[in-house]
C-alpha positions in Angstrom: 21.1 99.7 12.3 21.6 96.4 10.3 19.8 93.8 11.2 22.7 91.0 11.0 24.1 92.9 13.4 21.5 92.9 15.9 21.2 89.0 15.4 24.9 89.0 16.5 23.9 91.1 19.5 20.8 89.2 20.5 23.0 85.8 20.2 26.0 87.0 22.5 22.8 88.1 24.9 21.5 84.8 24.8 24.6 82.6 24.8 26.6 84.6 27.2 30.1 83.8 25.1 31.6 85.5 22.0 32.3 81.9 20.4 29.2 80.9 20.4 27.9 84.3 19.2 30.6 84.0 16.8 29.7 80.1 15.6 26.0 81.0 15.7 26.7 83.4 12.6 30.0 82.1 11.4 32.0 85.4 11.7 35.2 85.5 14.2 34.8 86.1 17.9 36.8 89.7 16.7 34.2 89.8 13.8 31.4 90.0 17.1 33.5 92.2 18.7 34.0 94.3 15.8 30.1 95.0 15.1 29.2 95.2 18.4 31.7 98.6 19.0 30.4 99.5 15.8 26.5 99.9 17.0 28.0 101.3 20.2 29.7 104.1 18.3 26.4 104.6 16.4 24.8 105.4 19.2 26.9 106.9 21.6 26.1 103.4 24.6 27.8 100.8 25.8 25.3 98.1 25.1 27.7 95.5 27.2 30.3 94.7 30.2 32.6 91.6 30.4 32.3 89.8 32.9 34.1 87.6 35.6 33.8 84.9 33.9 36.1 84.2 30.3 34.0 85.7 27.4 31.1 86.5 30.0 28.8 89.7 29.4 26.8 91.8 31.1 23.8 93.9 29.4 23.8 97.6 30.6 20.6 99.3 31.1 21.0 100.6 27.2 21.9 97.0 26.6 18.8 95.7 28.0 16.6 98.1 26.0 18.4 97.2 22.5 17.7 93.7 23.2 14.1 93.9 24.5 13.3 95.9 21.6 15.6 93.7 19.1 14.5 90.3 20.1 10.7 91.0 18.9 11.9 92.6 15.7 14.3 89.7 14.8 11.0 87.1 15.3 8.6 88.9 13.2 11.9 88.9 10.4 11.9 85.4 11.0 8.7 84.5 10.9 8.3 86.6 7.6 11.3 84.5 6.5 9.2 81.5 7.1 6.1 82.6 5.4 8.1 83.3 2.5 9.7 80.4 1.6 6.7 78.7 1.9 7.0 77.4 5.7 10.4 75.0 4.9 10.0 71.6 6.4 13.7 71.8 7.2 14.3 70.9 10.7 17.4 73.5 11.7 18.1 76.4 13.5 17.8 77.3 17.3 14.6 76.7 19.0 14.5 79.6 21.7 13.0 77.7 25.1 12.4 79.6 28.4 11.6 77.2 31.3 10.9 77.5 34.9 13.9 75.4 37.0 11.5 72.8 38.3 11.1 71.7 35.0 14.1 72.2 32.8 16.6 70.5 35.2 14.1 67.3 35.5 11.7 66.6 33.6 12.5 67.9 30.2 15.6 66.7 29.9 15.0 63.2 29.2 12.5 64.2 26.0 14.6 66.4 24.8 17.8 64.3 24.6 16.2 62.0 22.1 14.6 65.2 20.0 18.3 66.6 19.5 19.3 63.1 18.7 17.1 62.7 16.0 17.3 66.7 14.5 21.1 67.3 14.9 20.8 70.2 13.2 18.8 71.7 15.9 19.7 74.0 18.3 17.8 73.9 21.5 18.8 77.2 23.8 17.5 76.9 26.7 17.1 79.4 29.9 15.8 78.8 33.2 13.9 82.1 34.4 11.0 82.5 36.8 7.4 81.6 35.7 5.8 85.6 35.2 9.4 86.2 33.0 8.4 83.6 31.1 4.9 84.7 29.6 7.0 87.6 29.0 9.5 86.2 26.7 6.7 84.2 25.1 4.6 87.2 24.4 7.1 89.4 23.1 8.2 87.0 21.2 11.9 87.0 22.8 11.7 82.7 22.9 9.9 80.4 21.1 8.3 78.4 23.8 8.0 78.7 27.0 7.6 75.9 29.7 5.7 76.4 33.0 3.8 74.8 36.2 0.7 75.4 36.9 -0.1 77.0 33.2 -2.7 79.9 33.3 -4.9 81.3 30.7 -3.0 84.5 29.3 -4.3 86.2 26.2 -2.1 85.8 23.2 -0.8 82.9 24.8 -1.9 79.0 23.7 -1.1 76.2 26.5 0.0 72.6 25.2 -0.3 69.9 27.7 3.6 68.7 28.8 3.1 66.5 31.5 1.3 66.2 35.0 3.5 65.9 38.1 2.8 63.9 41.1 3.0 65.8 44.3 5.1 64.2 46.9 6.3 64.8 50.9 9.7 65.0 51.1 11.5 65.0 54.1 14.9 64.3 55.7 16.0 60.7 56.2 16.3 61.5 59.8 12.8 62.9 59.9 10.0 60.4 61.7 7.9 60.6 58.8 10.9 58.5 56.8 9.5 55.6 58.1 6.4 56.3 56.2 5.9 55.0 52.7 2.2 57.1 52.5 0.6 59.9 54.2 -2.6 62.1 54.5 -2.2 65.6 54.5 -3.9 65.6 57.2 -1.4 64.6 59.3 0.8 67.5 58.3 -1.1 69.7 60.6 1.7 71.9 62.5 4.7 70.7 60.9 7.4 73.1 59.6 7.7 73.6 56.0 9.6 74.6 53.7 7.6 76.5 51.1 8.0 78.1 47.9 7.8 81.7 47.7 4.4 83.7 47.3 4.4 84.5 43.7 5.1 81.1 42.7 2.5 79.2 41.3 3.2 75.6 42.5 3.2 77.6 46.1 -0.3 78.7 45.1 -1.4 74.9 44.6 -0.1 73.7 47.5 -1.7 76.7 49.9 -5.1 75.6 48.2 -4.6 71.6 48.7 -3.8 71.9 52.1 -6.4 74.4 52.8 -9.0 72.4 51.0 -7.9 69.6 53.5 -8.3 71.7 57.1 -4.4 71.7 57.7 -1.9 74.5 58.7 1.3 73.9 58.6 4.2 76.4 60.5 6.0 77.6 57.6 9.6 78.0 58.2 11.0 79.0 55.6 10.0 79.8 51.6 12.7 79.9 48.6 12.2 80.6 44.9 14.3 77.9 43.9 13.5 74.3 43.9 17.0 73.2 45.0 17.2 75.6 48.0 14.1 74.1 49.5 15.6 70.3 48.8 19.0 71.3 50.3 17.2 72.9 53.1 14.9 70.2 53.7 17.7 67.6 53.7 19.5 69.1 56.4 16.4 68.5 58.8 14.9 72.3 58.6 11.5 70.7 58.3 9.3 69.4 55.6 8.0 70.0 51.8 5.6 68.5 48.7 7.4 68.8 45.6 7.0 67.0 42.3 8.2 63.5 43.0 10.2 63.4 39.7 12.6 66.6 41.1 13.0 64.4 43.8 14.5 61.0 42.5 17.5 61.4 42.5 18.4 62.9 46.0 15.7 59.7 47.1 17.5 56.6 45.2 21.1 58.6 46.7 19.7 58.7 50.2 19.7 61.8 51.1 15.6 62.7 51.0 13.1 60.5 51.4 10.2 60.4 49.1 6.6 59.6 51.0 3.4 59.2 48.8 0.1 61.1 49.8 -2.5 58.7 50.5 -5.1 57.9 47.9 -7.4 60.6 49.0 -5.3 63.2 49.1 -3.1 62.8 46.2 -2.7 65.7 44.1 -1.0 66.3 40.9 0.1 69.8 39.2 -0.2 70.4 35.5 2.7 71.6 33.0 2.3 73.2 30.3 4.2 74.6 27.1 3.3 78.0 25.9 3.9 79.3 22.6 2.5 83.0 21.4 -0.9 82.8 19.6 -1.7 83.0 15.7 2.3 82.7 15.1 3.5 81.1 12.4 5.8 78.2 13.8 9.2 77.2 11.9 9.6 73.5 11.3 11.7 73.7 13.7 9.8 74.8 16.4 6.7 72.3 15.6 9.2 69.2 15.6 10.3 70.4 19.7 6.8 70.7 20.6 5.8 67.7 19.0 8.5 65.7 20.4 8.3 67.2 23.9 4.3 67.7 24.5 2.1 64.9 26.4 0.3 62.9 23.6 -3.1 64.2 23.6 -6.1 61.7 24.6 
């Protein structure tokens, strides 16, 4: 087992698509194909499935454990790599980022266009997952960084302040509460909501605000994904709180209207980057969290 190959594994994993597999180590999309039969025949698996989709792939369950126990292996070479050369201060290479949706569809993407702008020879790849996946990939090393709400202490795992979000109502522009520009939480008492799911930590927050505050709401319905709960919410299915900067679009469109907790009751949640502990960071790596992180007080 070579590990050049592997690396042309893990990136077809990561990227989805033979060309940019293929670019990733400048070899020929028949080059990837090539190697990757090659470490099939080797061990008697098929590692992948094509998709639907043109130049999509599927991991198999044999799949899955090459690259689960490939990805960790390729980051310690890496890192060695790094250590050797005497930690180069070239900015270059891909900068593996794991991110919760919330997150990664608003609020990072206005930091990170100007850090690509100014490292061109960066490459950021970047995955939505859900939150408990992503101290996974952090810890195993399968991503660089990982980005999530409500940040926990995890050992092995070191926290960097991103950003705080301001907790919001949301509601349709039908709803009587529209006509609202601030509200107590108090005056939620009884009204459906639309919730996140159980396991997710925002969820978690939200339970304990409302609870702190002596109000039960009639939970309707509860989705994993941020943009369920704002599609479901905008056609009138009942209310939310969400982090008013996943929200400004759909408010300066229309199509939700954003109504500000009262000054008591305000609440914020914290996000936070994690990156595994005593690691040595490429260049890279410590220009993205640099560039993306909340300055520190």
């Amino acid at each position: 087992m070579e590990l050049h190959v592997l690396k042309v594994f893990c990136d077809l994993v990561e990227s989805g698509s033979f060309t940019q597999a293929a670019e990733n180590n400048y070899v020929s999309q028949s080059a990837v194909s090539q190697q990757i039969r090659s470490l099939e025949r080797e061990y008697g698996q098929i590692f992948l499935e094509r998709g639907r989709g043109k130049g999509k792939v599927i991991l198999t369950e044999a799949g899955s454990i090459l690259y689960n126990g490939s990805r960790p292996v390729l980051a310690e070479i890496e890192e060695l790599e790094s250590r050797l050369r005497g930690l180069s201060e070239e900015i270059a290479g891909t900068v593996r980022v794991a991110t919760v949706y919330s997150v990664g569809l608003h609020a990072l993407p206005g930091r990170l266009k100007p850090f690509l702008a100014m490292h061109p020879s960066v490459n950021v790849h970047l995955e939505y997952s859900q939150t408990e996946k992503v101290y996974l990939d952090v810890i195993n090393s399968a991503v660089d960084v990982g980005i999530v709400a409500c940040p926990s202490d995890r050992a092995g795992i070191d926290v960097v302040p991103f950003g705080v979000d301001e907790m919001v109502l949301v509601c349709a522009s039908e709803n009587p509460y529209a006509l609202r520009e601030t509200i107590a939480l108090s005056e939620l008492a009884d009204a459906p909501f639309v919730a996140f799911s159980n396991d997710i930590p925002t969820r978690r927050l939200i339970d304990s605000r409302l609870a702190s505050a002596g109000v039960h709401v009639r939970i309707v319905m509860s989705f994993d994904n941020i943009e369920t709960i704002k599609n479901v919410v905008e056609i009138g299915s009942g209310v939310t709180i969400l982090p008013e900067s996943s929200v400004r679009q759909e408010a300066r469109e229309g199509n939700l209207k954003v109504i500000r907790l009262s000054e008591s009751d305000q609440f914020t949640r914290d996000v936070g980057l994690l990156l595994k502990s005593n690691r040595t960071r490429r260049a890279s790596v410590r220009a993205f969290v640099e560039a993306v992180s909340s300055p520190q007080s």
